[in-house]
C-alpha positions as CSV (number, residue, x, y, z in Angstrom):
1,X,20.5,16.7,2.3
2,X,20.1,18.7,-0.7
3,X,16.2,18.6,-2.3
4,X,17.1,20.0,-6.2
5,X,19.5,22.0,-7.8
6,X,18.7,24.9,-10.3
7,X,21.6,26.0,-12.9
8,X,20.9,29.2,-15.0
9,X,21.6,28.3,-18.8
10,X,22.3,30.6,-21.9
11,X,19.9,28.7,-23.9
12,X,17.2,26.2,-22.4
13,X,16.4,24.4,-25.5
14,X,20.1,23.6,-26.1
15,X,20.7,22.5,-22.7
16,X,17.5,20.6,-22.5
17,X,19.1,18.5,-25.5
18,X,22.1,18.1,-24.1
19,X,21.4,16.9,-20.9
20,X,18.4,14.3,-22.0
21,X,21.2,12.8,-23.7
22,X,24.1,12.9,-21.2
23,X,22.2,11.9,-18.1
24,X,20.0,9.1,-20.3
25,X,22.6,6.6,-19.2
26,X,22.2,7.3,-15.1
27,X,18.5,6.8,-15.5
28,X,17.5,10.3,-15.3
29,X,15.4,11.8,-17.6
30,X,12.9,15.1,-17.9
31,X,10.0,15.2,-15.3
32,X,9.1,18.7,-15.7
33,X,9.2,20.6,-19.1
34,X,7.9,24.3,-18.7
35,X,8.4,27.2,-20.7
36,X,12.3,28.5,-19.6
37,X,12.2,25.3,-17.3
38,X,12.9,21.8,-17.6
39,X,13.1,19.6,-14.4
40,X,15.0,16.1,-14.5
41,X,15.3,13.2,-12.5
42,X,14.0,10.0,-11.8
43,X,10.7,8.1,-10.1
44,X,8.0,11.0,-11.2
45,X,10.4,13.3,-9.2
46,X,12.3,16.2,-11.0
47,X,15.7,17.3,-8.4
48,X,18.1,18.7,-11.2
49,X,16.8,21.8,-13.0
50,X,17.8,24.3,-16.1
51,X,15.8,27.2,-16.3
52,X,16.4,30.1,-18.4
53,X,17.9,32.9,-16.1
54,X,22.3,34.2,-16.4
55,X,24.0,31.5,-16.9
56,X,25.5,29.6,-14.3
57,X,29.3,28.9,-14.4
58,X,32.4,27.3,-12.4
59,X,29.5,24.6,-11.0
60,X,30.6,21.3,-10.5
61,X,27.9,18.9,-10.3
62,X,28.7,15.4,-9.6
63,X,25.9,12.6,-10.8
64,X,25.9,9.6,-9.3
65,X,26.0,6.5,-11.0
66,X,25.4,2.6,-10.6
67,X,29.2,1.1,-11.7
68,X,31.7,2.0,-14.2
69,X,30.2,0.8,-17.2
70,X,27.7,3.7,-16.0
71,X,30.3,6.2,-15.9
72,X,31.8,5.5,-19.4
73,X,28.4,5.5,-20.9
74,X,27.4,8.8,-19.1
75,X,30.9,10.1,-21.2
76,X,29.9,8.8,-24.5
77,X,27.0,10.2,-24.1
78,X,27.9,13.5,-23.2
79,X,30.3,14.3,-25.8
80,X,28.1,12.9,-28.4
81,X,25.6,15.7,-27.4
82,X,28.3,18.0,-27.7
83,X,30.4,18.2,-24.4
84,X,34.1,19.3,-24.0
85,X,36.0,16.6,-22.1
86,X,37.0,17.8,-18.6
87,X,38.6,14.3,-17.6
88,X,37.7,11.0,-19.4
89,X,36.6,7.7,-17.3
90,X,39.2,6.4,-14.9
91,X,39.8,5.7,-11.0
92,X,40.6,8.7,-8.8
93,X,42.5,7.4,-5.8
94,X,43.3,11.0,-4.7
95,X,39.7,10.9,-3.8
96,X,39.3,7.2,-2.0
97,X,40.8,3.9,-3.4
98,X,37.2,2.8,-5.4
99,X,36.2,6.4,-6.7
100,X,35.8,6.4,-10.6
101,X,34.5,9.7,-12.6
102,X,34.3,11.3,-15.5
103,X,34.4,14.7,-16.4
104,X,32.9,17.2,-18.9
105,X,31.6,20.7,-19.7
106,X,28.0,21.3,-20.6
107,X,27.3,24.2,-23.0
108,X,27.3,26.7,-20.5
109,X,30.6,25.6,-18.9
110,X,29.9,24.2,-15.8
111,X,31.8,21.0,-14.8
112,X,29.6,18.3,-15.0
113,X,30.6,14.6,-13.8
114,X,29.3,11.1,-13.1
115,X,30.8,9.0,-10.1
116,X,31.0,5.8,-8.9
117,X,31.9,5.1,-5.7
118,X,31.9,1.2,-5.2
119,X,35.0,-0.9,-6.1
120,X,35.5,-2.4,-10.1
């Protein structure tokens, strides 16, 4: 079981932007906002951290989110706060028969994606 994930970003307050609006549509939001550090996540508890430290790059971070509709709004979302698409909404069978993702780039590059794993 993995307790939180830190990623290293180039610049906080850019990524701090960024991923308020990108993960807004899972329901996760900031927790924890420190100098150089700002914790998301959800229920009073922050699990998914960018802190100001060398950049962290070729991550891929999968979200998980409540149904498809989820998935497509965590995609708008993201490329409205500036992602580069890495793989728009759609079914994966290559992975199982119900997984649906989307893919993007945060500002630092790392491959960042929402799933859902239950059937349409």
């Amino acid at each position: 079981m993995i307790d939180h994930v830190v990623i290293g970003v180039g610049d906080v307050a850019t990524s701090r932007a960024f991923y308020e609006r990108a993960l807004a549509p899972l329901g996760v939001g900031i927790v924890l906002d420190l100098p150089g550090y700002v914790g998301f996540g959800d229920q009073g508890m922050p699990w998914f951290f960018v802190a100001a430290r060398e950049p962290t790059q070729r991550v891929h971070i999968a979200f998980s989110a409540a149904d498809r509709p989820t998935v497509d709004a965590f995609h708008r979302a993201a490329l409205e706060a500036g992602a580069v698409d890495n793989g728009a909404p759609g079914p994966r069978p290559i992975y199982h028969q119900h997984y649906y993702g989307a893919f993007v780039f945060d500002p630092d590059g790392n491959n960042i994606e929402a799933v859902c794993h239950l059937p349409g």
